[in-house]
N, C-alpha and C positions, 0 to 999 in steps of 0.2 A: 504494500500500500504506500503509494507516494503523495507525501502531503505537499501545501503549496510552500510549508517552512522547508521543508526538505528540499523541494527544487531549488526556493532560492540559496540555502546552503549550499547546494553542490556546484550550481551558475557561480557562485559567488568564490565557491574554493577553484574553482577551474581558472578565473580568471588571476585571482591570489595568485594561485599555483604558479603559470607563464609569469607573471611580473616578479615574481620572488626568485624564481629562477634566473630568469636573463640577468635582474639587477646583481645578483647573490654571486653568480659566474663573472659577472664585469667586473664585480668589487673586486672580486677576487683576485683576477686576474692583474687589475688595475694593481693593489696591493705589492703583487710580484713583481710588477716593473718600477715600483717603488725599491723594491727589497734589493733591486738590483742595482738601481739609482745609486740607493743609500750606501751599495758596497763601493762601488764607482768612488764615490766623493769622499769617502774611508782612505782607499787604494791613494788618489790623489793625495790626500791630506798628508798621509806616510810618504809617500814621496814626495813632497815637498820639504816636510818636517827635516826625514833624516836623510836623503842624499842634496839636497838643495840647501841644507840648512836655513827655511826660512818658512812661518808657519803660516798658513789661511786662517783669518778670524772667522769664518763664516762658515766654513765645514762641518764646527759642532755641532751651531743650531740648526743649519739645513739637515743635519743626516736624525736630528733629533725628531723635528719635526716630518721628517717623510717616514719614523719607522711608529710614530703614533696612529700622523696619518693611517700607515698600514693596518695598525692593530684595528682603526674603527674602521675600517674597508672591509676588513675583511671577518667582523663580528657578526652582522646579518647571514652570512654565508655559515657560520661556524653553527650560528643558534637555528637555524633553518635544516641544518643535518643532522643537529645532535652532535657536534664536534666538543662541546665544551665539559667540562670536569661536572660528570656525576656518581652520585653512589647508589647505585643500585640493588644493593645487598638485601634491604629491609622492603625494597620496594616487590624485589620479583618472588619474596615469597605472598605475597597479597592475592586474593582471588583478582582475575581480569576486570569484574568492570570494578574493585575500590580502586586497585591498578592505574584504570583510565577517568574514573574521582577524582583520583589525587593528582593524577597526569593534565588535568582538567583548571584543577584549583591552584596549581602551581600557575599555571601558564596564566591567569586570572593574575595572580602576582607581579610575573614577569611585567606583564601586560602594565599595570598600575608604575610602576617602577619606573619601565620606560617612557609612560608618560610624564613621571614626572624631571627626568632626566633632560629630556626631550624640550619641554616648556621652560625649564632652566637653563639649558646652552643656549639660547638666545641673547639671555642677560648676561651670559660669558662674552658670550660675540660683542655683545655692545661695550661691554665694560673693556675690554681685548683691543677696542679699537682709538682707546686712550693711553694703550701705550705703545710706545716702539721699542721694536728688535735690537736688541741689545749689540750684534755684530751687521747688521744688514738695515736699509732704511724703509724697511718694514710697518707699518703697525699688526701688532701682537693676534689683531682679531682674524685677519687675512689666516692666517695658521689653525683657527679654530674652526671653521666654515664645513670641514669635514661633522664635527661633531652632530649638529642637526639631523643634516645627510645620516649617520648610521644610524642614528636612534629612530629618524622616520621610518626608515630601510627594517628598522628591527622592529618597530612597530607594526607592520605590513605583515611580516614574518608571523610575529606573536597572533593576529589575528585570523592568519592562515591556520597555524597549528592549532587554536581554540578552535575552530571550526572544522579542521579532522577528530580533536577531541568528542565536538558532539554527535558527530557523525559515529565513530566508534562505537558512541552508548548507543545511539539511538538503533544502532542496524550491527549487531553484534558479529556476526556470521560475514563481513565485508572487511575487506582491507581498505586502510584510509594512510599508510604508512606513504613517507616519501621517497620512492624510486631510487634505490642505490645509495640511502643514506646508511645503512646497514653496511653497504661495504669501504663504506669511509673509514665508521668507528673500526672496522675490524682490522682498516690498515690494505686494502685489497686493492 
C-alpha cells in the first residue's frame, strides 16, 4: 500500500539522493586537489627554507587554510557514507527497528547540531571579514566561506539519511541503504 507521504518521501529521497551524491563526489574530489595543492606549497616552502636559505611568509597560512578547507569539503561526503568514527558495539546487538529508532533519533541530533552550526558561521564570516591575514593581504573571512558550504552540504545529507531512516521503519522488508557505502567503511 502506497501512501501519498510515502510517494513524496521517496520523490523526495531520489532527488536528495542525485544532489548528495554529485555534491558529496565534487567535494570530495575538490578536497584532493587541495591535499595536493597543500603538499605543493609544503615541497616549495622546504625548498626555499633549506636549499635557498630564504623563507615564504605565506606558505603557512595558505597550506593551513587549504587542509581545513579540505576537512569541511570533504565532511558531507564522509557523513553521507558513514565514513566517520562510530561505535557500534551496543548498537548491533538491539533488535532492527530500536536499531533504526535510534538510527532515527541520532540523525534528528545531527540534524539540530548542524543547524545550529550552520546559522553560526555566518556571524564567523562576518566577524572574519574585520580582520586581515596575518602573512597575505587577505581579510580572514575570505578563508571561512567554505564553512556554510559544508554544513548546508551536510544539512542536505542529514535530511536524506532521516528520510531512509523513515523509510526503513515504515517498509521493513526494503532496502533504503546507500549504494557502496558499505564498501567504503570496509576499506574495498
Amino acid at each position: 500500500m502506497t501512501t501519498a507521504v510515502d510517494t513524496v518521501l521517496r520523490k523526495t529521497l531520489r532527488m536528495l539522493s542525485a544532489i548528495n551524491e554529485w555534491t558529496g563526489i565534487t567535494a570530495r574530489n575538490s578536497a584532493g586537489m587541495l591535499l595536493i595543492a597543500m603538499t605543493a606549497i609544503i615541497l616549495v616552502q622546504i625548498v626555499f627554507r633549506y636549499v635557498l636559505n630564504d623563507s615564504l611568509i605565506w606558505t603557512e597560512e595558505v597550506s593551513k587554510t587549504l587542509m581545513v578547507w579540505g576537512a569541511f569539503l570533504i565532511a558531507p561526503w564522509a557523513y553521507r557514507n558513514g565514513a566517520n568514527v562510530s561505535i557500534q558495539m551496543f548498537t548491533d546487538e538491539l533488535p532492527l527497528t530500536l536499531q533504526r529508532l535510534l538510527q532515527l533519533a541520532l540523525n534528528l541530533l545531527v540534524i539540530w547540531i548542524i543547524v545550529v552550526f550552520w546559522s553560526e558561521s555566518f556571524g564567523m564570516i562576518d566577524r572574519g571579514f574585520s580582520i586581515k591575514a596575518a602573512s597575505l593581504p587577505v581579510q580572514v573571512g575570505w578563508f571561512f566561506i567554505v564553512v556554510p558550504f559544508a554544513f548546508g552540504a551536510m544539512l542536505l545529507v542529514g535530511v536524506e539519511l532521516l528520510i531512509r531512516d523513515m523509510l526503513a521503519l515504515l517498509h521493513p522488508k526494503e532496502e533504503f541503504e546507500i549504494a557502496g557505502a558499505d564498501e567504503i567503511m570496509e576499506g574495498k
